[in-house]
C-alpha positions in Angstrom: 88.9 86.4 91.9 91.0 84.9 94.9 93.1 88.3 95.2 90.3 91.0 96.8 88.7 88.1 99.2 92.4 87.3 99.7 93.4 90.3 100.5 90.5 91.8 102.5 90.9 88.5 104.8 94.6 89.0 105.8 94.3 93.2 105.9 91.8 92.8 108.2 92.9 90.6 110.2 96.2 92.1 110.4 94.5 95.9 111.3 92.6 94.2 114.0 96.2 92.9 115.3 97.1 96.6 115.2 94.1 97.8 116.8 95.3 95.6 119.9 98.2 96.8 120.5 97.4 100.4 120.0 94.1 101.0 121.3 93.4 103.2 124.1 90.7 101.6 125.3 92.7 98.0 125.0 95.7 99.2 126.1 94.6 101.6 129.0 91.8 103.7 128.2 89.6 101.8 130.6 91.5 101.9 134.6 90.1 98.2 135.6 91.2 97.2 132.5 94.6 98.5 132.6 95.4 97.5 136.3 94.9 94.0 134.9 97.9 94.3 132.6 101.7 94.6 133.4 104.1 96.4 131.1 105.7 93.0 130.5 102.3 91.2 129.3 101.7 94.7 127.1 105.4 93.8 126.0 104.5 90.2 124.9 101.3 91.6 122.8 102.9 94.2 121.3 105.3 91.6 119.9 102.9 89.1 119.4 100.7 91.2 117.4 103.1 92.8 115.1 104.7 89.9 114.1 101.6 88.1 113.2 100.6 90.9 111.5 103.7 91.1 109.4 103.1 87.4 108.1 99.1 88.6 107.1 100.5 91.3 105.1 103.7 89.8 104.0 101.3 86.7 102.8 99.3 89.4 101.0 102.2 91.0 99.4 103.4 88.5 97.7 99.4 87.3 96.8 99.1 90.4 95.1 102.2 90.3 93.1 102.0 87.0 91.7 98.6 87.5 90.3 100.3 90.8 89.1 97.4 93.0 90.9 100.4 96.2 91.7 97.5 98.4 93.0 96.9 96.0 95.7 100.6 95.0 95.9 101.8 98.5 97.1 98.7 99.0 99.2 99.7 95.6 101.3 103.2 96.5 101.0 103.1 99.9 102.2 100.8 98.4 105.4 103.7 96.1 105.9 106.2 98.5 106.1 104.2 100.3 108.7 104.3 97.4 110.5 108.0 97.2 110.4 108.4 100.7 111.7 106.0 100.0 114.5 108.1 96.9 115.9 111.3 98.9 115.3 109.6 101.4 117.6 109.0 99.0 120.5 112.6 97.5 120.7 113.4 101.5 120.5 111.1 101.8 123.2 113.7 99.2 125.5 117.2 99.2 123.8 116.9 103.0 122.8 116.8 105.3 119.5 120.3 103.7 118.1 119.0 100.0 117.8 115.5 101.6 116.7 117.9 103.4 113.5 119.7 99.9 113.6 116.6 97.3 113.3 114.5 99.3 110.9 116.7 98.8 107.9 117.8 95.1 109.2 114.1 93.7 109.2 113.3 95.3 105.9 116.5 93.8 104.5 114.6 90.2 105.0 111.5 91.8 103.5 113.9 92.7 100.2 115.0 89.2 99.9 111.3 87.7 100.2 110.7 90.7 97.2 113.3 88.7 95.3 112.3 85.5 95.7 108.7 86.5 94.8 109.5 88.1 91.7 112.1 84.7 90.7 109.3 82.5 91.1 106.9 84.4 89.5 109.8 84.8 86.4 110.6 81.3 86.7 113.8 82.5 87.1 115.9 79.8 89.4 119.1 81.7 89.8 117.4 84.7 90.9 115.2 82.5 93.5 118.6 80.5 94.7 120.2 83.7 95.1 116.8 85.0 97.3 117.1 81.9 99.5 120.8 82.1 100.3 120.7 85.8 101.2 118.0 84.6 103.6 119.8 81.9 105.0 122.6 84.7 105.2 120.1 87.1 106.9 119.2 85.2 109.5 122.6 85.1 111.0 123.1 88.9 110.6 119.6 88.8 112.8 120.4 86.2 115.3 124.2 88.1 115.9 122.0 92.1 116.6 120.0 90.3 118.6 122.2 88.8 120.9 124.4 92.5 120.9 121.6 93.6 121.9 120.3 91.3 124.8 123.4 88.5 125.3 120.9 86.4 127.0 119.7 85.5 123.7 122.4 83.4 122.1 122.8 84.3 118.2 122.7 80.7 117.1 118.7 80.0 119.0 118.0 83.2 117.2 118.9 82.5 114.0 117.3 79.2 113.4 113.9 80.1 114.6 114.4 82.9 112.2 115.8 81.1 109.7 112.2 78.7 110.5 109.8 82.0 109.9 111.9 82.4 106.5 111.1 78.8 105.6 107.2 79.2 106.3 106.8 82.2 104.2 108.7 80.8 101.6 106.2 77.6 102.1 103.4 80.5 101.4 105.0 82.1 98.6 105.6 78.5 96.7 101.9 77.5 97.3 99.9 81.1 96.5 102.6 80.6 92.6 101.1 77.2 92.6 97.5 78.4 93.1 97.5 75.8 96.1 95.2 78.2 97.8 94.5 75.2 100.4 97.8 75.1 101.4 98.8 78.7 101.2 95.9 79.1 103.9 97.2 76.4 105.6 100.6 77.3 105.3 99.7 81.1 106.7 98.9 79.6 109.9 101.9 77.9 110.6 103.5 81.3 109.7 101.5 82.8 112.0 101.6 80.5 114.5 105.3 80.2 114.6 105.8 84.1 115.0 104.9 83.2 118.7 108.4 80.9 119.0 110.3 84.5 118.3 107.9 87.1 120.3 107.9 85.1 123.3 112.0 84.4 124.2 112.4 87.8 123.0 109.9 89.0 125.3 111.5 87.0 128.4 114.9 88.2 127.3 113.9 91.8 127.4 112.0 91.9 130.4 115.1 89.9 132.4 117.5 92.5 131.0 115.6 95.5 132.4 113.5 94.8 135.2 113.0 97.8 136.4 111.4 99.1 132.9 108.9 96.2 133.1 108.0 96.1 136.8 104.3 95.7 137.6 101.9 98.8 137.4 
């Protein structure tokens, strides 16, 4: 019975993440409110949010596919892709509609190999897991290198390995949910989530150096 507790946890957390970033009366709906915000801090949310929302749902994505539960696998997986095309819309919204095009199919790319690795461990199938893991390793360099195109303050190498430490976390989650280590997987969520704060954050600082003028106070 973990799976529907499981997955109502994570969903709604990751919804209220959404909610956030994208509610009016967060975001700006309410003028005192608003005039207490800059566009970098909404910057640093935005971020933030999305990519702790993307381990919830990633975490129950692969939940729901190990105990073999599809309806609730392409319910979570379908909110996590939503969640990819709203980050790909907020670097859009700073480096333009070519890196938006560019990003979207890059960050699912990682969300392919994490599909792989799910279904090799739920198979027990070692070469297909290997094969997961190295194309993730591999990923993370293909990240770390558009990222640092894109804003050369960030150097490709910084970028990959804390990527390359988000990949490692979710992989943690993914061994410990096969195991039924539900402890652990919990456990091991949160330093997934946690962690998503090491990217968000330099990213955020990058982008807001690079265009000042986008991100000057209200």
């Amino acid at each position: 019975m973990r799976g529907k507790p499981f997955l109502t946890l994570f969903l709604t957390l990751g919804f209220a993440l959404a909610f956030s970033v994208s509610s009016p009366s967060f975001a700006g709906g309410d003028s005192m409110m608003h005039s207490s915000f800059t566009k970098a801090s909404d910057l640093r949310l935005a971020l933030n949010s999305l990519l702790r929302e993307h381990v919830f749902l990633a975490a129950t994505a692969t939940d729901a596919a190990l105990g073999g539960r599809n309806t609730e696998f392409q319910a979570a997986a379908g909110a996590l892709d939503a969640n990819s095309v709203d980050l790909s819309k907020v670097i859009g919204s700073v480096y333009g509609p070519d890196a938006e095009k560019a990003f979207l199919p890059l960050w699912r790319k990682h969300i392919g190999f994490f599909v792989d690795y799910t279904v090799g461990t739920s198979t027990k199938d070692k070469a297909k897991q290997e094969k997961a893991v190295s194309d993730l390793v591999q990923y993370t360099k293909d990240f770390g290198a558009f990222m640092h195109s894109a804003s050369p303050a960030l150097p490709a190498n910084a970028v990959a390995d804390l990527v390359k430490t988000h990949v490692l976390t979710l992989k943690a989650v993914v061994d410990a949910q096969a195991a039924k280590n539900w402890a652990q997987a919990d456990s091991d969520i949160r330093t997934a989530a946690s962690h998503m704060q090491m990217i968000a954050d330099p990213l955020a600082e990058a982008i807001i150096n690079q265009f000042p003028n986008k991100f000057a106070a209200k």
